[in-house]
C-alpha positions as CSV (number, residue, x, y, z in Angstrom):
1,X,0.0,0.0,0.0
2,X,3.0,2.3,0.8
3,X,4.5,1.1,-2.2
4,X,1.5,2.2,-4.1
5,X,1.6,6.1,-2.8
6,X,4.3,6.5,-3.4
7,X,4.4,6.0,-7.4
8,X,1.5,7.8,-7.2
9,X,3.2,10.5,-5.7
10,X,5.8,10.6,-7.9
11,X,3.5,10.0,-11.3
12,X,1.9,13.3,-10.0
13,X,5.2,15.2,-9.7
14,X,6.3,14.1,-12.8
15,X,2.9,15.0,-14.5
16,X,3.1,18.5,-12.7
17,X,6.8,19.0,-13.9
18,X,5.7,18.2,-17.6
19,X,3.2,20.7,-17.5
20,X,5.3,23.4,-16.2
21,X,8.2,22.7,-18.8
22,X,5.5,22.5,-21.6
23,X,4.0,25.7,-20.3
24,X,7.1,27.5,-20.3
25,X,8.3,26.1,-23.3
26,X,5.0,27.7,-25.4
27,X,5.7,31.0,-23.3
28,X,9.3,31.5,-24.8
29,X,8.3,30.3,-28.3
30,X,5.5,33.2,-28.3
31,X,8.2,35.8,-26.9
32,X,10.5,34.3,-29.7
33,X,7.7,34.8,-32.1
34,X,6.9,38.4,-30.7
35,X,10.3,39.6,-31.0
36,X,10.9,38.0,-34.6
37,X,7.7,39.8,-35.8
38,X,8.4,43.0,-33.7
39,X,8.5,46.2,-36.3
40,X,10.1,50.0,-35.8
41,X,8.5,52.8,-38.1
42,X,11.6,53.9,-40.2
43,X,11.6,56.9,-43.0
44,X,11.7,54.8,-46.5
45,X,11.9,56.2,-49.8
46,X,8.5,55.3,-52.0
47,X,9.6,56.9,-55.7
48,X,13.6,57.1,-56.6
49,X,15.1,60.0,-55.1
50,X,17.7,61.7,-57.5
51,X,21.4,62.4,-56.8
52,X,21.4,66.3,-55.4
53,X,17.6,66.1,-54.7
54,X,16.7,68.1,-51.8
55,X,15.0,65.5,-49.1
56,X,12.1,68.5,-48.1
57,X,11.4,68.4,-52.1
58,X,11.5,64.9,-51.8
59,X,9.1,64.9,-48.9
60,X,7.1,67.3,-50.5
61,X,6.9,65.0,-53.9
62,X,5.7,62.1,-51.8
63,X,8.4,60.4,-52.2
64,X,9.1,59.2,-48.3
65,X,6.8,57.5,-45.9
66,X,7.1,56.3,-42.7
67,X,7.6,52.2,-43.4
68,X,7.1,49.6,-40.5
69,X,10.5,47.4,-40.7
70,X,11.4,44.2,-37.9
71,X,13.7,45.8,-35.8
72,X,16.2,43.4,-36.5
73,X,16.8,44.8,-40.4
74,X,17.0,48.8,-39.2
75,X,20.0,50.1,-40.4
76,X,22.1,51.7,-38.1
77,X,21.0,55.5,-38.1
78,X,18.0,55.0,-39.9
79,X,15.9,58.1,-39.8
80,X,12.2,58.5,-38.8
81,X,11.6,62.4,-39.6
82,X,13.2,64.6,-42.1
83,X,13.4,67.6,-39.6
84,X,16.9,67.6,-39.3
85,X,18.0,67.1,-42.7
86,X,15.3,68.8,-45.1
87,X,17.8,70.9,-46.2
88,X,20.1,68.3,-47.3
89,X,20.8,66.1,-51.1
90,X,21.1,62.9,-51.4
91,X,24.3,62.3,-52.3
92,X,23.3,59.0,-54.0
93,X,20.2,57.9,-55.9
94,X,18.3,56.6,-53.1
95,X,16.0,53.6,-54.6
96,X,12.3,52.7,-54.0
97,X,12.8,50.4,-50.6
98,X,15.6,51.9,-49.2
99,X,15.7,53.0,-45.7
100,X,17.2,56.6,-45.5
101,X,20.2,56.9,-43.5
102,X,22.2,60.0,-42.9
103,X,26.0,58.4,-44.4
104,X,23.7,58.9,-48.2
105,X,22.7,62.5,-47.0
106,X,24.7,65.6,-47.4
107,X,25.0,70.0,-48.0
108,X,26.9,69.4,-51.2
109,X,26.9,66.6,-54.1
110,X,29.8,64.6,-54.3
111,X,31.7,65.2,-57.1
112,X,31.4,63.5,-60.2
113,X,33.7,60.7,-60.9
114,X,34.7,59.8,-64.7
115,X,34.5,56.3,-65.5
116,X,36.9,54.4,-67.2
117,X,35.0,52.6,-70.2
118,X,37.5,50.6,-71.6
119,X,36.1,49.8,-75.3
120,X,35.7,52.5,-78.1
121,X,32.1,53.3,-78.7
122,X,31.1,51.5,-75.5
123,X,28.4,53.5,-72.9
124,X,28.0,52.2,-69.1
125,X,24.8,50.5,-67.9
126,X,24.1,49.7,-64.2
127,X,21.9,46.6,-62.9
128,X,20.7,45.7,-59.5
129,X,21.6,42.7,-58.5
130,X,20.8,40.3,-55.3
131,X,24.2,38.7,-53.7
132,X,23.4,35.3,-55.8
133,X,23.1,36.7,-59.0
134,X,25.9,38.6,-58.8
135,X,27.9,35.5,-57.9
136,X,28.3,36.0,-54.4
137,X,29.9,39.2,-54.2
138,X,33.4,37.8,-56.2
139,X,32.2,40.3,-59.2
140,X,34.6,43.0,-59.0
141,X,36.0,46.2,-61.7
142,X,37.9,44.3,-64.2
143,X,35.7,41.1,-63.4
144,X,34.4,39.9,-66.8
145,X,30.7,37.9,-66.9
146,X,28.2,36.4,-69.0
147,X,24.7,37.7,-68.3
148,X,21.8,34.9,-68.3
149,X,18.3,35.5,-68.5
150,X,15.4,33.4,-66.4
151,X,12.3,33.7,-67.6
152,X,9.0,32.8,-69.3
153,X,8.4,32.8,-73.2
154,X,6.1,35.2,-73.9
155,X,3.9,33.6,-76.3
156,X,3.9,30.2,-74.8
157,X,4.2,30.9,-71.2
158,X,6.9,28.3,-70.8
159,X,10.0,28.7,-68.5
160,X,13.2,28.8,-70.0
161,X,16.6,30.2,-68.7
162,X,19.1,31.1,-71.7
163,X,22.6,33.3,-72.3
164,X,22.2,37.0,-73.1
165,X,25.3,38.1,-73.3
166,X,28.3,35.5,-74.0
167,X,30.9,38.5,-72.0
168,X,31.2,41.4,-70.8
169,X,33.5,43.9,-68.6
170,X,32.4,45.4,-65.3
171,X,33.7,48.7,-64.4
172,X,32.0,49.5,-61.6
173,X,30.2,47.7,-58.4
174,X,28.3,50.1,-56.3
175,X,27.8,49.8,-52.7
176,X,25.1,47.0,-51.1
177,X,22.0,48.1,-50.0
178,X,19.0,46.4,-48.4
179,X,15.9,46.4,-50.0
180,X,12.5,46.0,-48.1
181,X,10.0,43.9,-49.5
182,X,6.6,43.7,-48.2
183,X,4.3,40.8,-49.3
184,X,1.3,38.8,-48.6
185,X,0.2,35.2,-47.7
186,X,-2.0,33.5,-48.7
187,X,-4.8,33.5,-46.0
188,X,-8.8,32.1,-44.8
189,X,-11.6,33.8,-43.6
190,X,-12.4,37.7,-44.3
191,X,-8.8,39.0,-42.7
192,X,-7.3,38.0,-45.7
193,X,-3.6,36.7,-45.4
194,X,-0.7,38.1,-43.3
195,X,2.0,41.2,-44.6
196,X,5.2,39.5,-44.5
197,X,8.3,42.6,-44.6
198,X,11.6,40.9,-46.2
199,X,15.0,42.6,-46.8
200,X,17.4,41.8,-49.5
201,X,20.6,43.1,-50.3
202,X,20.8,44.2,-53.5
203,X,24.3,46.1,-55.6
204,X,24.5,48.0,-58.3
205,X,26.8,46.5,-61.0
206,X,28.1,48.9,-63.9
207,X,29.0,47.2,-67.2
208,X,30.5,48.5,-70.4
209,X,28.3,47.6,-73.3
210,X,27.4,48.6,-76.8
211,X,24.2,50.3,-77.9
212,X,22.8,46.6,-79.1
213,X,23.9,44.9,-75.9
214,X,22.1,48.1,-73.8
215,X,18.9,47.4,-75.8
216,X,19.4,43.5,-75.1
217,X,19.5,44.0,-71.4
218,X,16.6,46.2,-70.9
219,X,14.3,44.2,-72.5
220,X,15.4,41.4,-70.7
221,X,15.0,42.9,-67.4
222,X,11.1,43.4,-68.2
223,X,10.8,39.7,-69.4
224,X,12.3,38.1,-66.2
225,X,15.8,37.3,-64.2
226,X,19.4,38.2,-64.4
227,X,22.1,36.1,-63.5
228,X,25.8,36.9,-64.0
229,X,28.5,34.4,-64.3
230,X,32.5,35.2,-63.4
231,X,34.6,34.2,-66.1
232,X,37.8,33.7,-66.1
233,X,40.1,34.0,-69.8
234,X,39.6,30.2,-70.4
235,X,36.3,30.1,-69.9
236,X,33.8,29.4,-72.7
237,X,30.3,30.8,-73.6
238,X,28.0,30.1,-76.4
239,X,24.8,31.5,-77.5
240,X,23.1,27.7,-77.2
241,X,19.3,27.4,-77.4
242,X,17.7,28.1,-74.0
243,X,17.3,25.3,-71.8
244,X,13.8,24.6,-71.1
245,X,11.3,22.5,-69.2
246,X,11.7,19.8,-72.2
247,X,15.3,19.5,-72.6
248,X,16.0,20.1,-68.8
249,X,17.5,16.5,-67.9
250,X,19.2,16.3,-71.1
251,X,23.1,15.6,-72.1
């Protein structure tokens, strides 16, 4: 009989320790889940701001809103008012998604640097590029790449992916900047689905290219992805059909 007390005594403990573990367990996953999902209002620019643009005609334009951001993706400094610097330019083009920060603010415009465009009759073009499409960050001035193109035919609807430009020489790489995206899930019931805010680092590559190679890459940034590949002076490129959706798993 004493025997029997006592394992239930201890089955009781045992069951009163599991629930206290469990409930503290759920507790810290809902603080996790607060603090994950916990947003600041930062200033964000809504329309491109122009190099030398002053941020009160900016303001004025509608071009900056307050944005809300998790806390852990506000850049150091970010600002929440333009009191302080209304007078000031950008000093940089500030791009749609950006978080303004006071290191691209400024009372004067830098002054313009020449770029080096190494081949006669050559102009420069800049794309924005995420770290993987621009291999990595290993794409550097001098660096030259092949640009690839991801995307859907647009009479067929079919995905293909497919070389653009068989080489080309960067000049420039611009500095990284994080880009807030803001999206929705897919959701039940009249609320709808949930606003998910996302921030990707994005760089500014600038190529030397010819008129025809400009027009190329324009279009191709309307009809889908952009990809570049480092190439080294042994590496070979050819303008082969585009893989597709058929011919994916072949030799």
């Amino acid at each position: 009989m004493d025997r029997r007390r006592v394992l239930l005594v201890a089955a009781a403990v045992v069951a009163a320790l599991g629930t206290v573990l469990v409930f503290l367990y759920v507790r810290g996953a809902d603080n996790r889940a607060e603090e994950r999902f916990e947003t600041t209002e930062v200033l964000v620019a809504t329309a491109q701001i122009e190099r030398g643009e002053r941020i009160a005609d900016a303001a004025a334009a509608g071009k900056l809103a307050l944005q809300a951001v998790p806390r852990g993706q506000v850049l150091p400094g970010a600002l929440v008012t333009t009191g302080d610097v209304a007078e000031q330019i950008a000093l940089t083009v500030i791009y749609p998604g950006e978080q303004v920060v006071p290191q691209k603010l400024g009372d004067t415009a830098v002054e313009e640097t020449r770029l080096n465009i190494p081949e006669e009759g050559d102009m420069a073009m800049s794309i924005n590029l995420t770290d993987p499409a621009r291999v990595a960050g290993f794409v550097n001035p001098g660096s030259e790449v092949a640009i690839f193109l991801t995307g859907s035919d647009p009479t067929t609807g079919a995905p293909f992916s497919s070389v653009l430009l068989t080489r080309v020489t960067v000049i420039a790489v611009g500095s990284t900047t994080p880009v807030t995206t803001t999206t929705t899930t897919e959701g039940q019931g009249q609320e709808g689905g949930q606003q998910v805010v996302e921030s990707l680092p994005r760089t500014l590559i600038t190529l030397s290219v010819s008129q025809a190679q400009m027009q190329r890459v324009l279009l191709a940034q309307q009809q889908g992805e952009l990809s570049f590949a480092l190439l080294t002076d042994d590496s070979k490129v050819t303008l082969a059909p585009p893989t597709t959706v058929d011919n994916l798993l072949q030799n």
